[in-house]
NUPA-800670 format. One record per atom (N, C-alpha, C, O, CB): x, y, z. Coordinates in steps of 0.1 Angstrom, whole numbers, padded with zeros to 4 digits, always signed. Each point is the difference from the previous one (the first is absolute). Glycine has a CB too. Example, Ala and Ser with C-alpha at 12.3 -4.5 7.8 and 13.67 -1.06 7.14 Angstrom:
2
+0132-0057+0078 -0009+0012+0000 +0009+0012+0000 +0010+0000+0007 -0029-0012+0005 +0015+0023-0019 +0009+0011+0000 -0008+0011+0008 +0005+0011+0001 +0007-0017-0023 
***
This chain:
243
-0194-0577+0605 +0010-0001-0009 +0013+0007+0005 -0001+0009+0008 -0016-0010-0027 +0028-0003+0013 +0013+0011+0007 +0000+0001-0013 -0002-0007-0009 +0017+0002+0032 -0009+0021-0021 +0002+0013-0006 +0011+0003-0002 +0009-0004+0007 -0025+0010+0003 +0021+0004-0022 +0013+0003+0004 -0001+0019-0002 -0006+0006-0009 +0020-0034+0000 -0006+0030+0019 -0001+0020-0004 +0015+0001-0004 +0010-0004+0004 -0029+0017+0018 +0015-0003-0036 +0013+0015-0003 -0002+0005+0002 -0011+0003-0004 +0018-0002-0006 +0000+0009+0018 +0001+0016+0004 +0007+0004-0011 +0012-0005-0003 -0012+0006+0029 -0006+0007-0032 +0004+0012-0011 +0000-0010-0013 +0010+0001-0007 +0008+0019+0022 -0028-0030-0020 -0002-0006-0006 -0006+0003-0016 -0001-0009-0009 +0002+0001+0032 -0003+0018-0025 -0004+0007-0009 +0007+0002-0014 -0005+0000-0012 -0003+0008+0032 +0019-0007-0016 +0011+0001-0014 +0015-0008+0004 +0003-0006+0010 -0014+0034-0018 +0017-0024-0001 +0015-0008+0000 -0001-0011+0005 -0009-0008-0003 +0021+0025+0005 +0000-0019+0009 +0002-0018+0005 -0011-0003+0005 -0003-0012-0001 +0025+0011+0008 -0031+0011+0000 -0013-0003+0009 -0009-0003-0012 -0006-0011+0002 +0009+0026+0021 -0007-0010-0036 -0008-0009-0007 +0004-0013-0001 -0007-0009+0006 +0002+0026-0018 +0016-0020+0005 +0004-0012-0002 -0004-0008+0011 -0006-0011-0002 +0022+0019-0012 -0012-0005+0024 +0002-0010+0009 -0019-0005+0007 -0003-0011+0006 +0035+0024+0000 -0039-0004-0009 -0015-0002+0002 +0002-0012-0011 +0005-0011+0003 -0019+0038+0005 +0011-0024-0017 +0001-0006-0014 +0001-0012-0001 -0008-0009-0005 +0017+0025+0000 +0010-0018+0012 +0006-0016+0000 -0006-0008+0007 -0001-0011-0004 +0019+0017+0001 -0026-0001+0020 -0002-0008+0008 -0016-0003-0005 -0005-0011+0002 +0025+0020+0018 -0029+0003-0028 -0010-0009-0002 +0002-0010-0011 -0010-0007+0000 -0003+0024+0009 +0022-0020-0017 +0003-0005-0008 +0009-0017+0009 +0008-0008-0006 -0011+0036-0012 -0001-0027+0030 +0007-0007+0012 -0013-0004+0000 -0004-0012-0002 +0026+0023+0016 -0031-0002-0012 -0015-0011+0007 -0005+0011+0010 -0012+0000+0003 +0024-0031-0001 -0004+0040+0004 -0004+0007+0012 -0010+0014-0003 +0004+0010-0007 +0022-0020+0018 -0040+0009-0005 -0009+0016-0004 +0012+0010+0007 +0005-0002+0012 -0038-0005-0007 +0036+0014-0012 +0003+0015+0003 -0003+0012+0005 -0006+0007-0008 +0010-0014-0004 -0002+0010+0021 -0004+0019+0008 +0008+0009-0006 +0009+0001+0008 -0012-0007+0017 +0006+0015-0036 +0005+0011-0004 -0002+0013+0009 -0009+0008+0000 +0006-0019-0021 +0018+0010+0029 +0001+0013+0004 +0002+0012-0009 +0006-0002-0011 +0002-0009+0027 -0014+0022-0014 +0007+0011-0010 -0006+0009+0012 -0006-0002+0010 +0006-0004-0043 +0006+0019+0028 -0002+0015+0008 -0006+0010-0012 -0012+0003+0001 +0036-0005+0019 -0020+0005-0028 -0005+0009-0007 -0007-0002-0013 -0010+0006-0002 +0026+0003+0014 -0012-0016-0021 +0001-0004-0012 -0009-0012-0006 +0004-0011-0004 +0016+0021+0009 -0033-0002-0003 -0011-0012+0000 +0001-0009-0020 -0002-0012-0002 -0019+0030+0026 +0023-0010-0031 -0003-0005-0014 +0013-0010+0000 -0002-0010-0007 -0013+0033-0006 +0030-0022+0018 +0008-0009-0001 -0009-0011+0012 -0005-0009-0007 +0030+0025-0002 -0026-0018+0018 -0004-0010+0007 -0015-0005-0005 -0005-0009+0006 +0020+0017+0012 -0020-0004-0024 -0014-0006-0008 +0008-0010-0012 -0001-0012+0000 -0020+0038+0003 +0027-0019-0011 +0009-0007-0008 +0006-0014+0006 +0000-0010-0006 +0005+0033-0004 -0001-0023+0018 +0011-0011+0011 -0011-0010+0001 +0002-0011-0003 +0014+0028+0021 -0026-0011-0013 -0011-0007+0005 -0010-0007-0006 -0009-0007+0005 +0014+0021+0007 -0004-0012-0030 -0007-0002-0011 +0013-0013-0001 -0002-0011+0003 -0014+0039-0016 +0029-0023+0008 +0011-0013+0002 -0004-0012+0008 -0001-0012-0005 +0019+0030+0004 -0020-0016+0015 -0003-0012+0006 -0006-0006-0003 +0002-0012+0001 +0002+0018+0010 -0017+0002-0015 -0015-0010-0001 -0001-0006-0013 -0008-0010-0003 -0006+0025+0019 +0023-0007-0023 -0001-0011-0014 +0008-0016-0002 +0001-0008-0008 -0004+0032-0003 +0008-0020+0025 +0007-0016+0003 -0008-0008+0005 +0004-0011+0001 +0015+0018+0003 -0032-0005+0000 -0014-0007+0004 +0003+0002+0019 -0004-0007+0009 -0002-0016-0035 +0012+0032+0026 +0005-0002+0018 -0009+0012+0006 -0002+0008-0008 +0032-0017+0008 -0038+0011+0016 -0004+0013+0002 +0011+0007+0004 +0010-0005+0005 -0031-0001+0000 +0019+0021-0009 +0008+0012+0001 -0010+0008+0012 -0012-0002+0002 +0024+0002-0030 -0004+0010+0036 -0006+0008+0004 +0012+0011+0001 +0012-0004+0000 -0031-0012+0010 +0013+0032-0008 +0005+0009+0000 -0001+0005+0019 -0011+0000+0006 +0005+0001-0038 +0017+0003+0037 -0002+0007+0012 +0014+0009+0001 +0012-0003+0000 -0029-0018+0012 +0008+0036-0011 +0005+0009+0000 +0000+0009+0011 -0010+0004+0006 +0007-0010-0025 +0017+0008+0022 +0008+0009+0012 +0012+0002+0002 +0008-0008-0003 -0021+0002+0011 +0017+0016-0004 +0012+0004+0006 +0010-0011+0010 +0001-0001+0012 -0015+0022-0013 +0021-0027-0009 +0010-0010+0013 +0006+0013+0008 -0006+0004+0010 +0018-0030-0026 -0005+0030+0012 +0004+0012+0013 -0012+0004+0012 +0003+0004+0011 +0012+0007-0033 -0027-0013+0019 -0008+0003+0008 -0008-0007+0010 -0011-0004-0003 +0013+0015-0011 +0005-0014+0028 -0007-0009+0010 -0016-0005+0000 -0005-0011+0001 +0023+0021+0012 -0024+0002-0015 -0016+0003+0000 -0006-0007-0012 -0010-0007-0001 +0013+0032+0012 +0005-0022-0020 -0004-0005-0014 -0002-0015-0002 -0010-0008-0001 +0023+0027-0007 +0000-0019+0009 +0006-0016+0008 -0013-0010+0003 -0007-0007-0007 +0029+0020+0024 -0022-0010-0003 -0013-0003+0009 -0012-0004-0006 -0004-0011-0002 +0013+0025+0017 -0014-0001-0017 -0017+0002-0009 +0003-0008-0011 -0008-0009+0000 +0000+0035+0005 +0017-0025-0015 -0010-0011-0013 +0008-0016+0001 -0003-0009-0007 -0002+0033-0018 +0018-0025+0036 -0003-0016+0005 -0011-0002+0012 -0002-0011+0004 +0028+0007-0009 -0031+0012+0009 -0016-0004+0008 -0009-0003-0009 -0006-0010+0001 +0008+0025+0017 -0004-0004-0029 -0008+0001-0008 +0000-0014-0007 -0010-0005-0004 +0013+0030+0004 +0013-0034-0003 -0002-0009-0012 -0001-0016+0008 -0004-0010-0005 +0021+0028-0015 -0013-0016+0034 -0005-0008+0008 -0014-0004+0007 -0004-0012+0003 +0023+0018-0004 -0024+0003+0002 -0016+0002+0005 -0006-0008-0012 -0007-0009+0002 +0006+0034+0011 +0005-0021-0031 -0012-0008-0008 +0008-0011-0002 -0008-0008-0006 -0007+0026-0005 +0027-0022+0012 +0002-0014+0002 +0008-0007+0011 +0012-0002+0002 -0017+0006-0023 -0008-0008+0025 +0000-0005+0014 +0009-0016+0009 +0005-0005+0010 -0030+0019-0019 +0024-0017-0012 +0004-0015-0002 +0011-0003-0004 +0005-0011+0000 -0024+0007-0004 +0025+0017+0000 +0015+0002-0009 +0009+0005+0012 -0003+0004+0011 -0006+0003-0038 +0024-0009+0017 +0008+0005+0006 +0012+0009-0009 +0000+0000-0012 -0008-0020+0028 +0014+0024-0010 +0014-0002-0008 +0012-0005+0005 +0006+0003+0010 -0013+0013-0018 +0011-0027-0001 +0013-0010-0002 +0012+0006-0006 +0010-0003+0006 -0024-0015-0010 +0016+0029-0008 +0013+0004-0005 -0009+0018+0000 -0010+0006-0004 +0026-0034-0014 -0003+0029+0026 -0001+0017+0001 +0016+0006-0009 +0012-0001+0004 -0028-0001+0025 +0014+0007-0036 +0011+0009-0012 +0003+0012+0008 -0010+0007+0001 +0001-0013-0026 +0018+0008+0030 +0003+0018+0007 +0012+0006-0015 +0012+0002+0000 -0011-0008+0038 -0011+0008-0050 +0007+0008-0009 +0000+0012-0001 +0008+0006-0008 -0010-0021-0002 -0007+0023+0016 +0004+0015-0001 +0005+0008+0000 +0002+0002+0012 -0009-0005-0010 +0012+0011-0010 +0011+0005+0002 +0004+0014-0007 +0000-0004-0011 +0003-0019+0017 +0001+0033-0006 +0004+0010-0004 +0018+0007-0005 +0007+0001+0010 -0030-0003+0003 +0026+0005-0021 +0014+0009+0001 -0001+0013+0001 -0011+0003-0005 +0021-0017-0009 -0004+0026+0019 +0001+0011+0006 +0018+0009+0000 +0005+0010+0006 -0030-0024+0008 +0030+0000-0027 +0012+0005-0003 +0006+0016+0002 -0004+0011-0005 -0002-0030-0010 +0016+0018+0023 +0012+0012+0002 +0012-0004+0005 +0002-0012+0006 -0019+0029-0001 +0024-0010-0006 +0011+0001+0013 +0000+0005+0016 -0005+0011+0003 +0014-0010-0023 -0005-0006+0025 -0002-0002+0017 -0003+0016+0003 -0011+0004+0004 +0032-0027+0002 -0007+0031-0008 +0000+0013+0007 -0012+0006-0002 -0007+0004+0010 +0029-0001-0013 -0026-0002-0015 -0012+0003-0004 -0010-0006-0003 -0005+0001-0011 +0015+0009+0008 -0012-0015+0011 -0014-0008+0001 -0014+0006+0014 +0002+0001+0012 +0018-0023-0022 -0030+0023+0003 -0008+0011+0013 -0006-0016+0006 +0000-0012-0004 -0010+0045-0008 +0004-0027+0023 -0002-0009+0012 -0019-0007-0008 -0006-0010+0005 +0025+0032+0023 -0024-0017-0036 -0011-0008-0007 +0006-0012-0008 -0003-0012+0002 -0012+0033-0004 +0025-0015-0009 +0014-0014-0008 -0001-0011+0012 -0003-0012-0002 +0026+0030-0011 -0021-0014+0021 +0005-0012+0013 -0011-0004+0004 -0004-0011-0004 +0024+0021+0015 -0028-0004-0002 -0011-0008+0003 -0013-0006-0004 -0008-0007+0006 +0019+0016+0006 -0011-0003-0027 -0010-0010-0012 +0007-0010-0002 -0008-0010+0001 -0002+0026-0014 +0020-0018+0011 +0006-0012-0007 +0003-0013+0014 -0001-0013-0001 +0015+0033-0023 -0010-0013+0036 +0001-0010+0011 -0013-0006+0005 -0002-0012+0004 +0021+0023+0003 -0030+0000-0009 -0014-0004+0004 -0010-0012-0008 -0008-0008+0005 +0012+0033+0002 +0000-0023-0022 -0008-0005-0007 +0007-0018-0004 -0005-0010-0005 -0002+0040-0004 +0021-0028+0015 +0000-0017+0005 +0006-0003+0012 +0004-0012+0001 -0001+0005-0022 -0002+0013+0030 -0003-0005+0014 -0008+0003+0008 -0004-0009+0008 +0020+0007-0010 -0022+0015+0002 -0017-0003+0009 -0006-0007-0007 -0008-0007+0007 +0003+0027+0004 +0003-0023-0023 -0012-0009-0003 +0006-0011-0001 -0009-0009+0003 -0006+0022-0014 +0024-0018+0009 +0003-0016+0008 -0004-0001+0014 -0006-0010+0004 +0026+0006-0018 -0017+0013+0021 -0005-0001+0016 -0016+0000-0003 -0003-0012+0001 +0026+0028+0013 -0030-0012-0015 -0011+0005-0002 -0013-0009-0004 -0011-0002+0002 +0027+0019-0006 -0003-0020-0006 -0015-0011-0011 +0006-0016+0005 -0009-0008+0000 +0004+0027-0030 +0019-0023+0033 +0006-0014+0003 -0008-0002+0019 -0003-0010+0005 +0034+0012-0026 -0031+0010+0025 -0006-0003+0014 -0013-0003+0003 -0004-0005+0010 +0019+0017-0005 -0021-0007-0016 -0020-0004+0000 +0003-0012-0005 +0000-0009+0008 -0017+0031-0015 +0019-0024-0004 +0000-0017-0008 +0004-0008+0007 -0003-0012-0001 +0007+0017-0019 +0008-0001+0031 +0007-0014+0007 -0008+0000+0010 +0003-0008+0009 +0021+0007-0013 -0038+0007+0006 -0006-0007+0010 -0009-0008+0002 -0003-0005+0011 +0010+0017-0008 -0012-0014-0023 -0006-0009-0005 +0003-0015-0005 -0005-0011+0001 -0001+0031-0004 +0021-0013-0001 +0005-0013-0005 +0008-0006+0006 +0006-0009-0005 -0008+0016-0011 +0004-0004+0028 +0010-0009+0009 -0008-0012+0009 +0005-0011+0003 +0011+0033-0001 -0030-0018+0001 -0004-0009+0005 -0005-0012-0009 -0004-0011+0004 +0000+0028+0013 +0005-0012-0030 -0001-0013-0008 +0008-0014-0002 +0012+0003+0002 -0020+0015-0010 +0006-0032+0005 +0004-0011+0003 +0011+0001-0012 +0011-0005+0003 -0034-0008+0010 +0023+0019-0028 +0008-0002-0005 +0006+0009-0007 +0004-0001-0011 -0013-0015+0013 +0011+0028+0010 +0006+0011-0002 -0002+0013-0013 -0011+0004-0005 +0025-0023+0018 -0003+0022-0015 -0004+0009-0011 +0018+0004-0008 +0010-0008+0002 -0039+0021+0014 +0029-0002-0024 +0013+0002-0004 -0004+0013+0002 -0012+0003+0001 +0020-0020-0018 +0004+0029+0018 -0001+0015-0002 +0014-0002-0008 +0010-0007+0003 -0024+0019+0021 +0013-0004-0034 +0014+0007-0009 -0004+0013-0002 -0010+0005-0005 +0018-0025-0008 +0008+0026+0019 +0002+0011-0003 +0007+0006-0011 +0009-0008-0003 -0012+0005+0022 +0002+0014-0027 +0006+0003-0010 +0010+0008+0003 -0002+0012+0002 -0017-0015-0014 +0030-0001+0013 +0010+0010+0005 +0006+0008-0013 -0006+0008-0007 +0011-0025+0029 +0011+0012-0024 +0006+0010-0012 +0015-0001+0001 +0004+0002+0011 -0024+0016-0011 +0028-0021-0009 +0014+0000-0001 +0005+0013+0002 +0012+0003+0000 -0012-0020-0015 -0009+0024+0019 +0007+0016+0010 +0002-0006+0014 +0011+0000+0005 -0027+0022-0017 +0008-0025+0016 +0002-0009+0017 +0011-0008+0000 +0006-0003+0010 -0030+0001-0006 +0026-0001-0015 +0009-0018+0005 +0010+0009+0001 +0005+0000+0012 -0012-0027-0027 +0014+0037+0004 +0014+0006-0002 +0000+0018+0002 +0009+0009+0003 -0005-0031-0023 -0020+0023+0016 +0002+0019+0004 +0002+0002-0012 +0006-0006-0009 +0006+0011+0031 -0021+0009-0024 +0005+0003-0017 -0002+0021+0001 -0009+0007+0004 -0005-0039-0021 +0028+0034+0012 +0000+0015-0001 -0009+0011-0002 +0001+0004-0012 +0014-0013+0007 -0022+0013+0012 -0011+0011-0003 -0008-0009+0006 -0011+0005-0003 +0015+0009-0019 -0007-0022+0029 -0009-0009+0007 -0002-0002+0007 -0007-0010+0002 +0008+0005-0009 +0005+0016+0019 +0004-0010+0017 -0014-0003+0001 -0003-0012-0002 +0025+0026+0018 -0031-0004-0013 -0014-0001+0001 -0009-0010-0002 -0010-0002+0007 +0015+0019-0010 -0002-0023-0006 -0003-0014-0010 +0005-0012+0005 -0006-0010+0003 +0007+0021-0023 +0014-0006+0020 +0006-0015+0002 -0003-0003+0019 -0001-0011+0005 +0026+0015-0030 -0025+0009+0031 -0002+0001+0013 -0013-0008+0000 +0001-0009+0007 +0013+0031+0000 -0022-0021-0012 -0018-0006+0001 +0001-0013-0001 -0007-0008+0007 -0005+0027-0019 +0021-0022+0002 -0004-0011-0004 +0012-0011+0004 +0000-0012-0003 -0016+0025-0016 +0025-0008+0027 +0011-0008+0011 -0010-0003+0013 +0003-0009+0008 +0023+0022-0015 -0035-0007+0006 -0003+0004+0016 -0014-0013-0005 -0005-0007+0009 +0015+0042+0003 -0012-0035-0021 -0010-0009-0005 +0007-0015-0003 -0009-0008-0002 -0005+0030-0009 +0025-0026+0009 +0008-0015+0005 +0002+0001+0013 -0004-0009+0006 +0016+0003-0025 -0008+0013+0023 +0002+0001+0015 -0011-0008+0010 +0002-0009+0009 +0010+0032-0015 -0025-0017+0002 -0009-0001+0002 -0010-0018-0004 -0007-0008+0006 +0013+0038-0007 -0001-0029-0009 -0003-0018-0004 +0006-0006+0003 -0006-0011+0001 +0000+0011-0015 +0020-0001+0018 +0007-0007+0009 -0008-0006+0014 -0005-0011+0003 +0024+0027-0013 -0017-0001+0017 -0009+0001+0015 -0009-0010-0003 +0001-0010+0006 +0000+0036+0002 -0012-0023-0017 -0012-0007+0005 -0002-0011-0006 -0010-0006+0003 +0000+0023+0001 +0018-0022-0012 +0003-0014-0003 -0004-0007+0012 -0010-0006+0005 +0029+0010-0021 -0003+0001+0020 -0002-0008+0021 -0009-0002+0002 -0004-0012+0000 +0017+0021+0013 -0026+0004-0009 -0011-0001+0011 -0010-0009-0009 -0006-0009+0007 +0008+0035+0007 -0004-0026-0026 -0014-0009-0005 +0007-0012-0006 -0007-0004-0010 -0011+0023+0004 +0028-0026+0007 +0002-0011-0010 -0008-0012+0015 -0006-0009-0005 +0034+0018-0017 -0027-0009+0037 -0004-0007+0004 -0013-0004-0006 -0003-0011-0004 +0018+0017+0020 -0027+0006-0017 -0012-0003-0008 -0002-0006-0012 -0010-0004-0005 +0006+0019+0015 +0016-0015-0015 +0001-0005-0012 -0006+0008-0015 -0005-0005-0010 +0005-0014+0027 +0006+0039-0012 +0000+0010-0011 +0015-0003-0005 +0010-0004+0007 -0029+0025+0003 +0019-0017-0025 +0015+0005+0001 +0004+0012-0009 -0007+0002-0010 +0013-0026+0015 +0005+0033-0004 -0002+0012-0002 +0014-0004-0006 +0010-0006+0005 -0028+0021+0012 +0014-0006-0033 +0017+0001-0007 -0004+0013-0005 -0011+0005-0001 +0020-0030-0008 +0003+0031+0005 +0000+0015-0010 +0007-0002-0014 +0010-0006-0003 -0008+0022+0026 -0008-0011-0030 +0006+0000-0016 +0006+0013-0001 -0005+0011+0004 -0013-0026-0016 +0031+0012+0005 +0008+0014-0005 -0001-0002-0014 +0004-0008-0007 +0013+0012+0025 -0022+0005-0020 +0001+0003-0017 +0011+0010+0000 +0002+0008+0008 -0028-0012-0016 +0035+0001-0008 +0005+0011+0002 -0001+0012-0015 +0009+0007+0005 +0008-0023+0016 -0018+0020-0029 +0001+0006-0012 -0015-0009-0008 +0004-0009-0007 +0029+0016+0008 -0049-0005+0000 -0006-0007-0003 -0008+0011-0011 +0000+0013+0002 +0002-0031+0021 -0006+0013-0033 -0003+0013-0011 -0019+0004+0004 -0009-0005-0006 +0030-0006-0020 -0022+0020+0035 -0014+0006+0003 +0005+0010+0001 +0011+0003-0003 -0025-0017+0013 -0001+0026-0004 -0005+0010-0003 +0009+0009+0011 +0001+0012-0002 -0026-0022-0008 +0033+0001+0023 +0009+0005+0009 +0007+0005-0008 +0001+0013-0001 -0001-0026+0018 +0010+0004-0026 +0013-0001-0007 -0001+0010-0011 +0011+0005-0004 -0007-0030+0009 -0016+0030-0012 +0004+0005-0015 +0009+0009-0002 +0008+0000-0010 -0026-0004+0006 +0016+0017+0020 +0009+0009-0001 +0015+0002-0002 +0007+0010-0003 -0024-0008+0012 +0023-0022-0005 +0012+0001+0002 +0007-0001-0010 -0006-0002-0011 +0002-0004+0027 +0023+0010-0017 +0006-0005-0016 +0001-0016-0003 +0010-0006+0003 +0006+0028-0002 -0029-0029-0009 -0003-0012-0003 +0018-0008-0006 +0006-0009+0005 -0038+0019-0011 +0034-0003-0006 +0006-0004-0005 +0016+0000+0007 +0007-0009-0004 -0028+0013-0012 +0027+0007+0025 +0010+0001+0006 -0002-0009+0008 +0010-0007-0001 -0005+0027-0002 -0013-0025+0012 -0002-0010+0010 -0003-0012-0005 -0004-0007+0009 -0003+0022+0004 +0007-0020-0022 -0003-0012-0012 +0013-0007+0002 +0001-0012+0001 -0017+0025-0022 +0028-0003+0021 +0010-0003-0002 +0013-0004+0013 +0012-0002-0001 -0024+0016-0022 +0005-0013+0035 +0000-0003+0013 -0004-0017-0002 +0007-0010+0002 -0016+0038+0009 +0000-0028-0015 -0011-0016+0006 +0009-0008-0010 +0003+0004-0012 -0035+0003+0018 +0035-0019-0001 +0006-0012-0003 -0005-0004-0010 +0006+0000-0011 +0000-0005+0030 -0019+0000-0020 -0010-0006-0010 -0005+0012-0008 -0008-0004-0008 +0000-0015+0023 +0011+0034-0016 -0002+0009-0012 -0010+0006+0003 +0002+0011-0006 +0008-0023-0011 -0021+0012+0022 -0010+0003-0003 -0011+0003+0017 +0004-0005+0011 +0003-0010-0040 -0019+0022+0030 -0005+0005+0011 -0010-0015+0001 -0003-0006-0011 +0005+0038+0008 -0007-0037+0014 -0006-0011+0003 -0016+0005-0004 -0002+0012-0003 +0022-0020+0023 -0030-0001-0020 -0016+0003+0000 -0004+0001+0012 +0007-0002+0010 -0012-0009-0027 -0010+0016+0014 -0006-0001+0014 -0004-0016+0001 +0000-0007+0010 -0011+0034-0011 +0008-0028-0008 -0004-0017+0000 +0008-0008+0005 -0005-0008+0009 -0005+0009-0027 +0023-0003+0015 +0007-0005+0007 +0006+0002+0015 +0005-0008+0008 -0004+0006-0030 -0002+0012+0023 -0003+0001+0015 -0014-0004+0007 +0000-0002+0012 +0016+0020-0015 -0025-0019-0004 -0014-0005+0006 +0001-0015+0004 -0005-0006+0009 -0009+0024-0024 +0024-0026+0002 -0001-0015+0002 +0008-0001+0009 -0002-0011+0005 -0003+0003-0024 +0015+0016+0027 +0006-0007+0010 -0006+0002+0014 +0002-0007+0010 +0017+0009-0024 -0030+0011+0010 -0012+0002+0011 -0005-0011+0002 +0005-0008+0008 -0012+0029-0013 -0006-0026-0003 -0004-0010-0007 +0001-0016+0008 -0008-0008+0003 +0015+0026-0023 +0010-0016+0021 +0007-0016+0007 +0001+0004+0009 -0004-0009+0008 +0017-0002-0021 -0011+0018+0017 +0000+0008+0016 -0016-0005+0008 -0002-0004+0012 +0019+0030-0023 -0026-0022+0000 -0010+0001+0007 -0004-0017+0002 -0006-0001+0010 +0001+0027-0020 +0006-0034+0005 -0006-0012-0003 +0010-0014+0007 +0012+0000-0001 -0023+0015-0021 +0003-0026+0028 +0002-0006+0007 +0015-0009-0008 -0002-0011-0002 -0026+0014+0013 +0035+0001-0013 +0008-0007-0009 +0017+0016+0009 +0010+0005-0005 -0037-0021-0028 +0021+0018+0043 +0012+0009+0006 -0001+0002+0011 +0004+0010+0006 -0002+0001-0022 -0011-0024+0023 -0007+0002+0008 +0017-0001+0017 +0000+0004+0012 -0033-0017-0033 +0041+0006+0013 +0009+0005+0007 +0015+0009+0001 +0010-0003+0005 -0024-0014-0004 +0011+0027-0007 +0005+0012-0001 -0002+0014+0004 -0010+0006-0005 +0011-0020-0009 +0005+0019+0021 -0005+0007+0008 +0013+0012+0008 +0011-0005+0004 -0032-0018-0002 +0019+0039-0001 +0010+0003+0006 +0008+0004-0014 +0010+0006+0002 -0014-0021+0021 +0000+0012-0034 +0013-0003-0010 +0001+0018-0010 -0011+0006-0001 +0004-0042-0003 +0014+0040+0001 -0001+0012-0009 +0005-0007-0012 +0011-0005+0000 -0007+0025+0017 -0014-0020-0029 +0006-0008-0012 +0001+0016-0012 -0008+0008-0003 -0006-0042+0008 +0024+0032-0007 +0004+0011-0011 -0004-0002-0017 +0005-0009-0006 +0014+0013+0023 -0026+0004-0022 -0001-0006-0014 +0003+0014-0011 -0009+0008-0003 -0011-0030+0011 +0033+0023-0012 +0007+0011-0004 +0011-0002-0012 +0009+0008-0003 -0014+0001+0028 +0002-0021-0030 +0010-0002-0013 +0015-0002-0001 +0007-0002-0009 -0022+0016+0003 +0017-0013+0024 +0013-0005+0001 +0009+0018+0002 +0012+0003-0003 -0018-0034-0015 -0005+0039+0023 +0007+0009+0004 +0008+0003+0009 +0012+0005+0000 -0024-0002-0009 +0004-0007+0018 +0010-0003+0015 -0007-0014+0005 -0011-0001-0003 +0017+0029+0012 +0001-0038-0002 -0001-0010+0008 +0003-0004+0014 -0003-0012+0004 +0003+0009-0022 
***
């Protein structure tokens, strides 16, 4: 069967987006790291859509980790693969530049660019030799596309994360992968609560903070043979905040 993995799938866009795609047809791998009773929950979501769910837990930041439970989830299926890989994980570590300590910075660069390196470089070595390719979407962020104040850290992670779907567009579309990134920008989860909702309400064109859901369905099309030529692309979905 092909498979689809979320990294950091557990809550916010990454539930949803488990969610939408089993609600696509595709069994699910739930990444999570810490937070087993939200990803049991995620994972109760899937299966009541009649799709299999599975839970696999580790450290994207962590090479070793990495390794061991995609050995681990490959060894017992021998016959599967994975076709759509989600690189949503992701963290904020909000400050300003001057004061910002050197952990601010390299939690937030690590947790979406080593594990896109990390986890997109094991999977592409499965899924490229396949006849009818696969999809990878990255979750990027309307901090990347424009940069956002108190954010370099963030917006730095997650520029460096189109940057990066660009690049590898090139190298796997001959195989026939194709790699896009989603920017969300102001989306109402568990990232966002801390922010001023209502002062920033009044920023967004259309009034109001986007769903996770609706960012999952454009995952969703992303993932599924109906985008099958699209590729390389950074699609923004932000209410018409910036374009």
């Amino acid at each position: 069967m092909k498979y689809a993995l979320v990294t950091g799938g557990s809550r916010g866009i990454g539930r949803a987006i488990c969610i939408e795609l089993a609600r696509s047809g595709f069994p699910v791998i739930i990444n999570y790291k810490t937070n087993q009773e939200a990803a049991e929950e995620t994972l109760s979501a899937v299966e009541s859509l009649g799709v299999c769910g599975e839970l696999l837990r580790f450290d994207v930041r962590n090479k070793d980790e990495v390794e061991s439970a995609l050995d681990g989830w490959e060894s017992s299926h021998p016959d599967d693969y994975v076709s759509v890989l989600v690189n949503n994980a992701g963290i904020r570590r909000d400050n300003v530049l001057f004061m910002m300590s050197d952990e601010e910075w390299s939690e937030v660069l690590s947790t979406s660019l080593d594990s896109f390196f990390y986890i997109t470089r094991r999977i592409l070595k499965h899924m490229m030799p396949r006849k009818r390719g696969g999809h990878i979407i990255n979750i990027a962020s309307l901090s990347g596309v424009k940069g956002m104040q108190g954010q370099t850290n963030y917006s730095a992670a997650k520029a460096g994360l189109i940057g990066a779907t660009k690049a590898l567009a090139l190298e796997v579309a001959p195989r026939g992968v194709t790699v896009n990134a989603v920017a969300p920008g102001f989306i109402a989860t568990d990232m966002t609560k801390d922010l001023p909702v209502d002062e920033l309400k009044g920023l967004i064109p259309l009034g109001r903070f986007g769903t996770a859901e609706e960012v999952a369905s454009l995952v969703s099309f992303l993932a599924s043979e109906k985008a099958n030529y699209i590729t390389g692309e950074v699609i923004n979905i932000n209410g018409g905040l910036y374009t």
